[in-house]
N, C-alpha and C positions, 0 to 999 in steps of 0.2 A: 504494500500500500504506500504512495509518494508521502513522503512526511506530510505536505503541506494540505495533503486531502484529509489524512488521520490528525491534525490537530484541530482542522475544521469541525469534524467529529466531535470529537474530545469536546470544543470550547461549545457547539451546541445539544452535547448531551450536556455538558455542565449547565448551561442556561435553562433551559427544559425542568432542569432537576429543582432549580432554585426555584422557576416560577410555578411548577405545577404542584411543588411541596405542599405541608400544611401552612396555616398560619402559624406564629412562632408562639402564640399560646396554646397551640393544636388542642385536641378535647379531653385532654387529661384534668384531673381534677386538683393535681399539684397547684400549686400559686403562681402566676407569674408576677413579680411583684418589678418594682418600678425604684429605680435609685436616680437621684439627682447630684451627679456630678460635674461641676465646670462649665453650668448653666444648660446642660444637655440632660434630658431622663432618660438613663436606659434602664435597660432590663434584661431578668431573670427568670429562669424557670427552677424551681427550687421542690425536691423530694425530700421528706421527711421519713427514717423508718417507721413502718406498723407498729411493729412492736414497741411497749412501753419501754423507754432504759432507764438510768439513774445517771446524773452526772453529766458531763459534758460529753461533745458527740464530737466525733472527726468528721470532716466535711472534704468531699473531693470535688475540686473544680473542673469544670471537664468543658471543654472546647468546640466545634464546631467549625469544619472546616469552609476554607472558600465558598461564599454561594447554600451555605447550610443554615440552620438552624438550630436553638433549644431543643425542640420538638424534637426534629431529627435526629439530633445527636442520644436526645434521649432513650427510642424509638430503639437506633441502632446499633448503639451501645451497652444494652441492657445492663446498666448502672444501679437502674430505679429496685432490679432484683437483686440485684447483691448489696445497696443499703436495705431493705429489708433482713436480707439473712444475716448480715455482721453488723447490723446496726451504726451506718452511719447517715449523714445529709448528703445527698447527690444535688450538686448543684450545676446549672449549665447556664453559664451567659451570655446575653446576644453581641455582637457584633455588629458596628456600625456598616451600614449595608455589607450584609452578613460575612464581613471580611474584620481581619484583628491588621493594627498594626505592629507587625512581628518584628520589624527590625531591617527589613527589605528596603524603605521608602515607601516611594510611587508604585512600585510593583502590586501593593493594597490597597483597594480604595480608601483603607483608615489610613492606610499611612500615606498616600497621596495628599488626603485630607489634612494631615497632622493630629490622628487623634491620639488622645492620653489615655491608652489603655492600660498600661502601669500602674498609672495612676487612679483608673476605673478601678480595675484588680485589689487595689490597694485598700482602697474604700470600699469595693465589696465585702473584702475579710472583715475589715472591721464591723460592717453593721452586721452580717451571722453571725461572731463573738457578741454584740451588745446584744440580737434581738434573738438567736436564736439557740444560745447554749451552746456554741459550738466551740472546741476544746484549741485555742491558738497555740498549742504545740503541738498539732493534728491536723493542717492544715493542708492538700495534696491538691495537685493540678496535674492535668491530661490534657491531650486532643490529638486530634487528627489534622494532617498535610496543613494548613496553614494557621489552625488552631497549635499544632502540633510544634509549630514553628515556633509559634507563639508561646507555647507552653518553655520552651528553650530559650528564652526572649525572656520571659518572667525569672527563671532558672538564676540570669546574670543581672537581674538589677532589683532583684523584689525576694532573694533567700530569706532575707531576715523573717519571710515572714510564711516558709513554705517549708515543709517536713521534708518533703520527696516531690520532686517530678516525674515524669513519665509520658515522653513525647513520643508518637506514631506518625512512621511516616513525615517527618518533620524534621532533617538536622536546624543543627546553630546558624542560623544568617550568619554569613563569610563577613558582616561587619560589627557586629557582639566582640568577634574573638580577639581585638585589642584594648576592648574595654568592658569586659566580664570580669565583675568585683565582687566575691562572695563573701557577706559578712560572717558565714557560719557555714559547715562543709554542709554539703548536699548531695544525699544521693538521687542517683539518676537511674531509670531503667528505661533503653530507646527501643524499639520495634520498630523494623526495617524492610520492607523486601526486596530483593536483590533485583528481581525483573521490575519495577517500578517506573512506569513511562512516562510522568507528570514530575516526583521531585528526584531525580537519577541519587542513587545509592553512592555514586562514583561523585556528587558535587557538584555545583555546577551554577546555571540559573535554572529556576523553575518554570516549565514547558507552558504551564497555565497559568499565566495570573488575572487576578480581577484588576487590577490596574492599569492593565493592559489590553481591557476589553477579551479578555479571551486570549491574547496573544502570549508569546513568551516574553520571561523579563528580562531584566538587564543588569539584578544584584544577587548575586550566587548564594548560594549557599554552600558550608562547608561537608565535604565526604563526610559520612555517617564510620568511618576510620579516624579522620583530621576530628570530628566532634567529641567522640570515644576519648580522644586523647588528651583533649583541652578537657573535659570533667576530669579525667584521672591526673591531670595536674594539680587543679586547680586542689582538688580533695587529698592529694599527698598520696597516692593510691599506689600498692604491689601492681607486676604485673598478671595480666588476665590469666585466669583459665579458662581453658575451652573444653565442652561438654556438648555431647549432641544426644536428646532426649531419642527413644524410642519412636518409629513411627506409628501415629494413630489412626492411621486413615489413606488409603492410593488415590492423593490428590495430586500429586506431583511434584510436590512442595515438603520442603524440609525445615526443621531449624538448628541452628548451632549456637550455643550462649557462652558468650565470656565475661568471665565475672572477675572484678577484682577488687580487693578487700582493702581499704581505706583506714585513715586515722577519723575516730570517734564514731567506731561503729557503722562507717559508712558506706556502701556499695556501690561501684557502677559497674553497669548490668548490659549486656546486649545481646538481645535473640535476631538475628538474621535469621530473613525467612525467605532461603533458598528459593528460586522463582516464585515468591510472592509479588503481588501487584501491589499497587494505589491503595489500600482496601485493610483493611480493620479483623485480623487475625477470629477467625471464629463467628464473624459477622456475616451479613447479606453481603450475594453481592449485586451492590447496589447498581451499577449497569455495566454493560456487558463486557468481555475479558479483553476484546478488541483495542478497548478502550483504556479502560483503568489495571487491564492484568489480572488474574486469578485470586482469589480468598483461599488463603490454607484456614485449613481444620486442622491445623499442628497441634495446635494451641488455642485455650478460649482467652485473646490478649484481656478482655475485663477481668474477669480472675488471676489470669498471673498480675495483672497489676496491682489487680485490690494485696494479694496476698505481698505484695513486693510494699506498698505503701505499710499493712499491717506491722511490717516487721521493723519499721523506722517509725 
């Protein structure tokens, strides 16, 4: 297929997907509630577990990529099932035209814009610690492809106030890595897939951006190698082990994890998921393989992350 007829693809199944979505309150019965930051309301979509607990809650922030939504991420992510069964708040934020400024620029509509997502972020945490019990040294963020970015982007200017990361699909923007200052180590746990045709495994720019109207960008991002290695700097970290789980399933798709053991208890983590696509470990897949590359069923990535957050 000519590259230039397969990103045409790509950039209007991405538009398709974003306008025929739900609305970003979709019809759940969760809250979506509304924050007033820097003269702008945004918003939230916020799960609370079923079950009764006692005490304060950990809370994981979780992302939405390019052109996505709360709804959606919540929908695809099945987060809202696993703070029920381990009792935490699954929280998912919107994005200014459903895009984060990750650290890219222009390559985002938010960061085209100039928006203060950091900043949003920042003042997110705080009102679930005032309004909703939630425990600020339990504090965890995710996402996916530009949420995921994004969540890497948070990782280097907002630790002080985040337990653990855990970005999909998403290395460090190639412009973080001269000015990533962590107050407190952080672990990180990345998911990656090697066949990946939107943000290349190998680095690079990202094939799709919203800031680009669909087009490719113009500010890289660093190898999911080159990103491995600035966390295991930064955290004073041994070098990796490598481990490859059993496989579960003849999807085609495998994984391999390197793990390596840090000062104060702290991990970074990375499952490669050998011909994995665009697409969310364990999850739908959301449109066709053409397009964004295969879903392994290696792994369900929401459980290995909940338990990876658990453990920090």
């Amino acid at each position: 297929m000519p590259r230039s007829f397969a990103t045409t693809l790509i950039c209007t199944a991405l538009v398709l997907t974003a306008a025929c979505g739900r609305s970003s309150a979709g019809s759940s019965d969760d809250p979506y509630r509304t924050l007033d930051y820097a003269g702008t309301q945004r918003h939230y979509l916020i799960h609370r577990p079923t079950a009764p607990t006692q005490g304060r809650l950990p809370a994981v922030l979780v992302f939405h990529g390019g052109g996505g939504s709360p709804s959606d991420m919540a929908d695809n992510s099945g987060f809202d099932r696993l703070a029920d069964a381990y009792g935490f708040v699954a929280v998912y934020p919107e994005g200014i035209d459903r895009s984060w400024n990750d650290g890219r620029g222009a390559d985002t509509r938010a960061g085209a814009a100039g928006i203060d997502d950091i900043g949003f972020v920042s003042a997110l945490i705080d009102q679930l610690i005032a309004t909703d019990d939630v425990d600020p040294a339990r504090v965890y963020a995710t996402g996916m492809s530009n949420g995921g970015m994004f969540t890497q982007h948070l990782g280097c200017h907002l630790s002080a106030k985040l337990a653990a990361i855990a970005p999909v699909a998403g290395p460090l923007p190639a412009a973080d890595e001269s000015n990533c200052v962590l107050a407190q180590p952080l672990p990180v746990l990345e998911i990656h897939g090697t066949a990946d045709p939107i943000v290349p495994y190998q680095g690079g720019v990202v094939r799709v951006t919203s800031g680009n109207h669909g087009r490719t960008g113009t500010n890289p991002v660093l190898s999911v190698a080159a990103t491995q290695q600035l966390w295991r700097s930064k955290n004073d970290c041994r070098q990796p082990v490598t481990s490859a789980p059993p496989s579960r399933t003849d999807d085609g798709t495998s994984i391999t994890i390197e793990t390596s053991r840090c000062t104060d208890n702290v991990d970074v983590i990375l499952y490669t998921v050998t011909n994995g696509g665009h697409t969310w470990p364990g999850g739908d897949q959301y449109l066709p393989q053409v397009l964004v590359g295969p879903v392994s069923h290696q792994i369900d990535a929401s459980e290995t992350i909940w338990r990876f957050f658990a453990a920090h």
